[in-house]
KEMAR-119810 format. One record per residue (C-alpha): residue in three letters; x, y, z; residue number from 1. Coordinates in Angstrom, 2 decimals, decimal comma, padded with zeros to 5 digits, always signed. Layout:
<sites>
('Ala'; (X; Y; Z); NUM)
...
</sites>
This chain:
<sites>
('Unk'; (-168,88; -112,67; +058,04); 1)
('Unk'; (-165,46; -110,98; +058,37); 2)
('Unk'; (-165,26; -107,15; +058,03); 3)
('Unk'; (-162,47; -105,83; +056,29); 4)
('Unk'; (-159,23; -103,32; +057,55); 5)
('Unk'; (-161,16; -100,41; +056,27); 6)
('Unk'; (-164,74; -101,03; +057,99); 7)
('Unk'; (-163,05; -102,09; +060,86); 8)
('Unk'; (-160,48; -098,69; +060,74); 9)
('Unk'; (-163,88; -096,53; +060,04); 10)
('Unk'; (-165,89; -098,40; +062,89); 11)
('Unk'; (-163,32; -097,68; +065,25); 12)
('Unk'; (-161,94; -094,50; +064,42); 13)
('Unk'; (-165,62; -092,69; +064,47); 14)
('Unk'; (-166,46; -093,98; +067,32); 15)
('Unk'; (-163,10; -092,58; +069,19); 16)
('Unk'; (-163,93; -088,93; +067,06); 17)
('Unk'; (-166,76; -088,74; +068,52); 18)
('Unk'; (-165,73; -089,56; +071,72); 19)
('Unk'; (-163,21; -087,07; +072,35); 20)
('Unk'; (-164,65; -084,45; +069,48); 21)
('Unk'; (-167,90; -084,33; +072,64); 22)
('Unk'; (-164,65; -084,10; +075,29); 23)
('Unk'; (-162,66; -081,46; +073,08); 24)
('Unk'; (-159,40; -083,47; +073,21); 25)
('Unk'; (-159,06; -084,60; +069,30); 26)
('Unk'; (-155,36; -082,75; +069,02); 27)
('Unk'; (-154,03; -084,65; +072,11); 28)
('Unk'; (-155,29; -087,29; +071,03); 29)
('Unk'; (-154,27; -087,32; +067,77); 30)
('Unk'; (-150,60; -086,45; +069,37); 31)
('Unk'; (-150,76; -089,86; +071,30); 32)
('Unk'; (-151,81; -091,51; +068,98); 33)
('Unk'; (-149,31; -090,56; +066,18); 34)
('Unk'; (-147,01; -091,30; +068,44); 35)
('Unk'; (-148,11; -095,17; +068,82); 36)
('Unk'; (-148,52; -095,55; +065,17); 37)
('Unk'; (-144,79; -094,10; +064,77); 38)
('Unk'; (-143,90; -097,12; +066,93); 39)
('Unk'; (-145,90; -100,17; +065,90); 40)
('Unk'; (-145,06; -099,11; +062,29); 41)
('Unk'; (-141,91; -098,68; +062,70); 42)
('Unk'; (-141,97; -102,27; +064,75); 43)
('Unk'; (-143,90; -104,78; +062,67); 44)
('Unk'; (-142,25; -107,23; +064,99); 45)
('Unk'; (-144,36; -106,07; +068,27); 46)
('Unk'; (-147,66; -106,54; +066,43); 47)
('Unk'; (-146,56; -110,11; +065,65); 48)
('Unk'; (-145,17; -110,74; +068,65); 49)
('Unk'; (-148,41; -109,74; +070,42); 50)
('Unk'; (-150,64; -111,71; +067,88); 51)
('Unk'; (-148,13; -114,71; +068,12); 52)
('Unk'; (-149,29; -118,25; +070,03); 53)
('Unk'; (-145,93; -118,61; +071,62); 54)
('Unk'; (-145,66; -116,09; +073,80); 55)
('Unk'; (-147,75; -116,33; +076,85); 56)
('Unk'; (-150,53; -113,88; +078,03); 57)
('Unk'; (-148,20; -112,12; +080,88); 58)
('Unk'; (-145,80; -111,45; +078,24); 59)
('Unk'; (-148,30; -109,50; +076,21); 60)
('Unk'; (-149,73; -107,74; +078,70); 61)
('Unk'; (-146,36; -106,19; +079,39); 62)
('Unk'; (-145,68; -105,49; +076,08); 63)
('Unk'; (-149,20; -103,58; +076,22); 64)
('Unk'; (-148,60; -101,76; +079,16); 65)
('Unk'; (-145,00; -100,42; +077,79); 66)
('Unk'; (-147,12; -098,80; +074,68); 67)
('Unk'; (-149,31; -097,51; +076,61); 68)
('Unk'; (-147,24; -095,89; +079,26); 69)
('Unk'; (-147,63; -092,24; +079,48); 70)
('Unk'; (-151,18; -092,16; +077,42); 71)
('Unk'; (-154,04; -090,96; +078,16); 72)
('Unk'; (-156,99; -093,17; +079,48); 73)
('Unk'; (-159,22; -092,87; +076,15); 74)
('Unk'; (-155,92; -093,97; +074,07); 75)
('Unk'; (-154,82; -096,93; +076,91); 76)
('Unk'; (-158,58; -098,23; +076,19); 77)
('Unk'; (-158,36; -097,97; +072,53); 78)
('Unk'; (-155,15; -099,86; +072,49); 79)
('Unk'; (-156,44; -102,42; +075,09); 80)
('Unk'; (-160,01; -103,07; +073,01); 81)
('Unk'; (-158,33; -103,67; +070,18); 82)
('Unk'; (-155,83; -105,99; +071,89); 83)
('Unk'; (-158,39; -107,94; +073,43); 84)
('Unk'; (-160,87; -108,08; +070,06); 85)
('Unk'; (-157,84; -109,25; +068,35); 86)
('Unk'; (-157,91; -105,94; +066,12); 87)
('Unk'; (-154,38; -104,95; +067,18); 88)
('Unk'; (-153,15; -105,28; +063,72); 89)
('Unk'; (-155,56; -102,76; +062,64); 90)
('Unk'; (-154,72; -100,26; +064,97); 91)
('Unk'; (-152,32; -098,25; +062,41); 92)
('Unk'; (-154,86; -098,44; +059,98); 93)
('Unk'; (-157,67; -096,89; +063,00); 94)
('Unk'; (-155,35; -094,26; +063,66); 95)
('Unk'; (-155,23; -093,00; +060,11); 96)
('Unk'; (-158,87; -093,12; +059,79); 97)
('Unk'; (-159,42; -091,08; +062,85); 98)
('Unk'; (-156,49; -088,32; +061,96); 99)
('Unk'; (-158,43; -088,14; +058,50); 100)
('Unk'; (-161,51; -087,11; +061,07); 101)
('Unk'; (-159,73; -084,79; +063,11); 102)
('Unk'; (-158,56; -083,34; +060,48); 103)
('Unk'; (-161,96; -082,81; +058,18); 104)
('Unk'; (-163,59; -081,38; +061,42); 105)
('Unk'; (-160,02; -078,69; +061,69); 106)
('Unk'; (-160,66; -078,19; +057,98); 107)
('Unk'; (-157,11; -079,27; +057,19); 108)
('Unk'; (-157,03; -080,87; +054,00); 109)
('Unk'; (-153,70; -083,39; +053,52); 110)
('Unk'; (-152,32; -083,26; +049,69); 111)
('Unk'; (-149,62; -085,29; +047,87); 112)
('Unk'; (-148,45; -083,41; +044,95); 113)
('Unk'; (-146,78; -084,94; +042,11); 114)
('Unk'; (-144,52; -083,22; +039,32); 115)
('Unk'; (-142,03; -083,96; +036,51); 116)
('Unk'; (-139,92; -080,66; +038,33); 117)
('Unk'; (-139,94; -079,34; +042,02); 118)
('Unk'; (-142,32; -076,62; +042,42); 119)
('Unk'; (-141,48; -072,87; +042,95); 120)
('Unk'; (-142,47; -071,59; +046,11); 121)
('Unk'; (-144,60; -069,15; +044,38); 122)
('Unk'; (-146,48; -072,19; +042,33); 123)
('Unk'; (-147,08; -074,18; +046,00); 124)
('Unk'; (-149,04; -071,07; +047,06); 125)
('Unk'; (-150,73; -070,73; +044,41); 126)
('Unk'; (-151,82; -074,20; +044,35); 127)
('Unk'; (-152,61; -074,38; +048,24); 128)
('Unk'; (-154,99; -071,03; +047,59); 129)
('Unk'; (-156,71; -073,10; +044,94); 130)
('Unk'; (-157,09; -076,07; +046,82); 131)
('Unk'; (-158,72; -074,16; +049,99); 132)
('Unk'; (-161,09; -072,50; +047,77); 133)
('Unk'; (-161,88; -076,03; +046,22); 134)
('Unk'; (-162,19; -078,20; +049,33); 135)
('Unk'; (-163,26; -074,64; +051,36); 136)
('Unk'; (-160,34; -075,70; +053,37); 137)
('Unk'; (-159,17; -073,87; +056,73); 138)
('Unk'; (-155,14; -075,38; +055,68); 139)
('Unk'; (-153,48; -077,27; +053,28); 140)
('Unk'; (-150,59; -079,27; +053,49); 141)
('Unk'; (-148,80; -080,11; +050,60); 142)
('Unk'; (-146,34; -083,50; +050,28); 143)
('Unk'; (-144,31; -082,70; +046,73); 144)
('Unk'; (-143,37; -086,25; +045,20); 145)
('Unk'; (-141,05; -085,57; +041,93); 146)
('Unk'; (-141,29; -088,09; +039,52); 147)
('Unk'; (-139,69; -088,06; +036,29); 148)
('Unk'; (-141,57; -090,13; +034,58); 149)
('Unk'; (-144,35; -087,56; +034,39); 150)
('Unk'; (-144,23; -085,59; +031,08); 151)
('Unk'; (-145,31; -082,65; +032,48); 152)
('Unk'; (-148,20; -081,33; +034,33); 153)
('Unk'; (-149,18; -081,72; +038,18); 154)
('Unk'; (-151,49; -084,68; +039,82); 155)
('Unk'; (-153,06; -084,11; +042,59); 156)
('Unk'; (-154,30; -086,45; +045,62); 157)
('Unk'; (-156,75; -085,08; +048,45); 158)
('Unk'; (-159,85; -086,03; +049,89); 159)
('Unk'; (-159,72; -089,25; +048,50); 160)
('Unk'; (-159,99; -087,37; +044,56); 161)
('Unk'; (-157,13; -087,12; +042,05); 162)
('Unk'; (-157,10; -084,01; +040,30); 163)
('Unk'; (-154,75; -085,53; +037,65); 164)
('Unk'; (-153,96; -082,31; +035,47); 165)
('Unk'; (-151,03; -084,31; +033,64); 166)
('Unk'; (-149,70; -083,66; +030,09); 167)
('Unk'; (-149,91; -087,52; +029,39); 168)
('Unk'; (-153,52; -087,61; +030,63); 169)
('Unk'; (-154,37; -084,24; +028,45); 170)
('Unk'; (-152,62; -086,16; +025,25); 171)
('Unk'; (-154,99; -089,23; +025,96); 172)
('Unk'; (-157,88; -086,79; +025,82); 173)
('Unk'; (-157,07; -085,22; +022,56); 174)
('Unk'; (-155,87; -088,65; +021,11); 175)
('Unk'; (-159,55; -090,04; +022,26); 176)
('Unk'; (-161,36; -086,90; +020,34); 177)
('Unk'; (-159,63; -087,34; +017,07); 178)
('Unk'; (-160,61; -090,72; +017,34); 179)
('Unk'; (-163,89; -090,03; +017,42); 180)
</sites>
């Protein structure tokens, strides 16, 4: 039975937290590995190249040793295990999962923010206050996304929840209760 990108991500990426969470090295870690995401995102082309049937083994293992340059020995592994499991596709996806760790066990909570108008810089700490107290959150950071389309109102994305405090979704509710 094949496991999907997320189970796979998970597996991985909690098994590497608690790895170096036990060794105390989760920010340098992280660093690395931000870092290597950066590039094989960036570079679609060296993840097919590497899964590719036409380019021979020595080739590849080049190619792997050139990302890995400079890394530490936990992060060399990682990318070399999922090379050789043919998971090396799923290695951006890994890396998410296991800043999404790193960052629950900091207490930083990561927030997208969207608005019909930029917010004041007044409103954005008022909203990160509110969103520490919610998610008892050591940090917030905010990502502001204006879209226009939005009457009004603020939607809000963290922790895998969407606070959606929109006017549109507020005019559904009311159009719903006179319905009734």
């Amino acid at each position: 039975m094949a496991l999907d990108k997320a189970t796979i991500a998970k597996r991985y990426a909690v098994a590497l937290f608690e790895l170096t969470h036990d060794q105390g090295t989760d920010a340098d870690t992280l660093a690395e590995l931000t870092a290597i995401r950066d590039i094989l995102v960036q570079n679609p082309e060296f993840t097919k190249a590497l899964l590719s049937l036409r380019i021979d083994e020595a080739a590849k293992r080049n190619m792997l040793a050139t990302l890995s340059e400079g890394t530490s020995q936990v992060v060399a592994n990682l990318i070399q295990m999922t090379y050789d499991y043919r998971r090396i596709q799923n290695l951006p996806a890994i890396i998410t999962k296991y800043e999404e760790l790193v960052n629950k066990a900091a207490g930083v909570v990561n927030a997208e923010v969207q608005t019909a108008v930029p917010l004041s810089d007044e409103q954005v700490s008022r909203l990160k206050e509110q969103l520490v107290q919610r998610y008892q959150a050591n940090e917030v950071r905010l990502t502001q996304i204006v879209d226009e389309d939005l009457l009004g109102g603020v939607i809000v994305k963290a922790n895998d929840q969407i606070l959606d405090g929109s006017l549109a979704t507020k005019l559904a509710a009311i159009r719903q209760s006179i319905i009734r």
